[in-house]
C-alpha positions in Angstrom: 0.0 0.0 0.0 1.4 3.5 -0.9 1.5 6.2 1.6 -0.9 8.2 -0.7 -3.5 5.4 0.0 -2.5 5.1 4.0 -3.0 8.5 4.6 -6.2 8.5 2.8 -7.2 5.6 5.0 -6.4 7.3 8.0 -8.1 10.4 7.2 -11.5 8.5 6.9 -10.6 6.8 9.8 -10.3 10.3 11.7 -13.6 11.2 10.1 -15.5 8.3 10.9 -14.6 8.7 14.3 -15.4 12.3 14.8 -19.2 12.1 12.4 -20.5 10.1 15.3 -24.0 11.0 16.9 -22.9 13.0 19.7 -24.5 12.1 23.2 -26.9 14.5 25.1 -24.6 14.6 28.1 -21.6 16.0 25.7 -24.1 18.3 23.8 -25.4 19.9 27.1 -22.2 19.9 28.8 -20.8 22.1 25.9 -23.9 24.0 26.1 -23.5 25.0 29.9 -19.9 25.8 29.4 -20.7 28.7 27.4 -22.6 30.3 30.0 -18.2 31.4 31.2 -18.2 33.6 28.7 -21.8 35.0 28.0 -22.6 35.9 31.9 -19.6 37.8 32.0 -20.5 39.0 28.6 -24.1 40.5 29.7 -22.8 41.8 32.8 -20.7 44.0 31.4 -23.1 44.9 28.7 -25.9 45.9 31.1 -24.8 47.5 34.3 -20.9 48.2 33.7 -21.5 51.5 32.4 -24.2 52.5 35.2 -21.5 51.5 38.0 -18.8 53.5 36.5 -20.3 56.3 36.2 -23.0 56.9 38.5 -21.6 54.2 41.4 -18.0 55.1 41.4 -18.5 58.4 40.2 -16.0 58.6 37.0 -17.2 60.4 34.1 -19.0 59.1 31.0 -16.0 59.8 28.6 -13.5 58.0 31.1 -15.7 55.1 31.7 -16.3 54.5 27.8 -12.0 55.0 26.8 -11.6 52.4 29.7 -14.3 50.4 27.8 -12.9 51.2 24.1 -9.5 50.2 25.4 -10.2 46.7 26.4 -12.3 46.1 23.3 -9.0 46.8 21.2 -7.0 44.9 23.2 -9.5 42.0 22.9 -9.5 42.4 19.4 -6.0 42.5 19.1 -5.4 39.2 21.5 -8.0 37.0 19.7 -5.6 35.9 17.4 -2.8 35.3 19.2 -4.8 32.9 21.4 -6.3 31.2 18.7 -2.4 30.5 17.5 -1.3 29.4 20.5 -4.3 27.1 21.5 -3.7 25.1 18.0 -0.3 24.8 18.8 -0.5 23.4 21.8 0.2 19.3 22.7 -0.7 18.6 26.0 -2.0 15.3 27.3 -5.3 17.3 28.0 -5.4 18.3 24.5 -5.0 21.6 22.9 -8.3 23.3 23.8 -8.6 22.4 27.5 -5.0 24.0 29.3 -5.9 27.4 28.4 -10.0 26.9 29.5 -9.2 25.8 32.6 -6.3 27.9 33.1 -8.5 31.2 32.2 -11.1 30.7 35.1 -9.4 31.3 37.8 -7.9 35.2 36.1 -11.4 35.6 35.1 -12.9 35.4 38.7 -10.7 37.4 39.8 -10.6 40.2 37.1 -14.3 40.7 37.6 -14.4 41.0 41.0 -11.6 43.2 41.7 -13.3 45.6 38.3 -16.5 46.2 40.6 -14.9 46.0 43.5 -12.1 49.3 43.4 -10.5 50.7 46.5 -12.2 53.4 48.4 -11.2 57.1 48.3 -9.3 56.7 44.5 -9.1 59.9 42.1 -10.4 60.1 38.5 -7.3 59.1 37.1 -6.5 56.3 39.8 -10.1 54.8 38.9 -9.9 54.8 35.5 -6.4 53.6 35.0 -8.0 50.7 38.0 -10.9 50.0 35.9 -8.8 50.0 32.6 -6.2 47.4 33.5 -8.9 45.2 34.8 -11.1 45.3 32.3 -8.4 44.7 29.9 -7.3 41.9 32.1 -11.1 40.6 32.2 -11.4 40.5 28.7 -7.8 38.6 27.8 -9.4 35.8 30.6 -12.5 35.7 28.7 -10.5 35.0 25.4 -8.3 32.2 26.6 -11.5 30.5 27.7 -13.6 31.7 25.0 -11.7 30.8 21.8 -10.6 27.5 22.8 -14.5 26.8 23.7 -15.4 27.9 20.3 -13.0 25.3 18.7 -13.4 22.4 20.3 -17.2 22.8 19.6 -15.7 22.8 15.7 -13.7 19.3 16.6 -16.1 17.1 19.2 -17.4 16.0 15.6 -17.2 16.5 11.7 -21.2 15.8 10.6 -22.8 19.0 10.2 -25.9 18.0 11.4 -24.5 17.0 14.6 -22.3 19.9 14.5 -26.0 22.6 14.3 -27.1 20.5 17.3 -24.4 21.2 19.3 -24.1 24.9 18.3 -27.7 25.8 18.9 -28.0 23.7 22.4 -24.8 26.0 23.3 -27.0 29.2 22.0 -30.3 28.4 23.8 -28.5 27.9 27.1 -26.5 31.0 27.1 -29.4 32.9 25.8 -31.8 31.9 28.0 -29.6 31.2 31.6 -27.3 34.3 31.3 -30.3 36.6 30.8 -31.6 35.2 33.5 -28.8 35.6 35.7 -28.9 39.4 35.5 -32.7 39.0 35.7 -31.7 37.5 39.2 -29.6 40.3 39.9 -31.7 43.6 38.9 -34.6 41.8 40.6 -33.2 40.8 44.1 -29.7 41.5 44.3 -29.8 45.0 43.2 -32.5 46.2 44.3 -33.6 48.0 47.3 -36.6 47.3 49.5 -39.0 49.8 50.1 -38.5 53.3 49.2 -34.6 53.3 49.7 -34.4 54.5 45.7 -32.4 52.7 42.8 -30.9 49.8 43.9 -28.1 50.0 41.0 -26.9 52.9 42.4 -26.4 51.6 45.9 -22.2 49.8 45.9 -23.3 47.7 49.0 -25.5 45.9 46.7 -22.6 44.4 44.1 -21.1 42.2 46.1 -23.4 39.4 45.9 -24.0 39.7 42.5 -20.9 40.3 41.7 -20.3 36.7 43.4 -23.3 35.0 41.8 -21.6 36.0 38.6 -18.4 35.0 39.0 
């Protein structure tokens, strides 16, 4: 047998392997593992701004160049962790070293963004929020591009391939939505006639923690 016709026979060895139906537990497993990324995600989306302006005081200018600074970095670091993840060779795999080695950064990050020292200037809160956020958003990425390809490689049938991506998109859209829905309805908000619970910092903690 030539090589030509080995390496064919190993390729649709590969594939057969990888176009196999793809159990529940494995679909929904990848589906909750998004939820890392998109809770995070939504968090920042819906009440970051509000906190930094209107909790911590910093102005709305500041709060969105902190904000435009860590999008640019994101942008800039997607690649490079999408490089590195598909060179890695671990015993774990190539996906999984930088997943689990993001969470514990990205716990971190988040809580020490909403959770700034007490008595800081303008300049010493933004530059606080900017590093963190930058640092937030490079943890996010070394979980969040690895997730994204091993979804690609658990198997090579399409069809199997749109299960698993849509039981990944009903999940986040449905449990991280209702993780802030959590937070503006109980965590964050004052009993009584106390006022806007967003605006009160003593109410962050715990949902700061049910986020993380």
């Amino acid at each position: 047998m030539s090589l030509k016709e080995t390496t064919v026979g190993l390729d649709c060895e590969a594939a057969a392997l990888y176009s196999h139906e793809l159990t529940r537990v494995t679909r929904y497993s990848y589906g909750i593992g998004v939820l890392v990324e998109r809770v995070h995600d939504t968090v920042i989306l819906a009440i970051s701004m509000t906190f930094f302006n209107q909790v911590l005081g910093l102005s709305g200018s500041l709060s969105s160049l902190a904000v435009t600074i860590a999008l640019i970095f994101d942008a800039l670091g997607d690649p490079i962790v999408g490089i590195t993840s598909d060179s890695l060779r671990t015993r774990i795999g190539r996906r999984h070293p930088l997943m689990y080695g993001a969470l514990l950064p990205m716990v971190a990050t988040f809580g020490l963004l909403f959770n700034p020292p007490s008595g800081l200037s303008d300049t010493e809160m933004f530059l606080w929020i900017t590093v963190f956020m930058v640092l937030l958003r490079a943890s996010v990425s070394l979980y969040a591009v690895p997730f994204m390809a091993l979804g690609a490689e658990l198997t090579t049938d399409p069809k199997e391939r749109n299960h698993l991506m849509s039981t990944q998109a009903a999940v986040g859209y449905f449990f991280a939505p209702l993780v802030l829905f959590v937070g503006l309805t109980w965590l964050l908000a004052d009993p009584g006639d106390k006022g806007n619970g967003l605006l009160n910092r003593d109410n962050y903690p715990p949902f700061i923690l049910l986020c993380a």
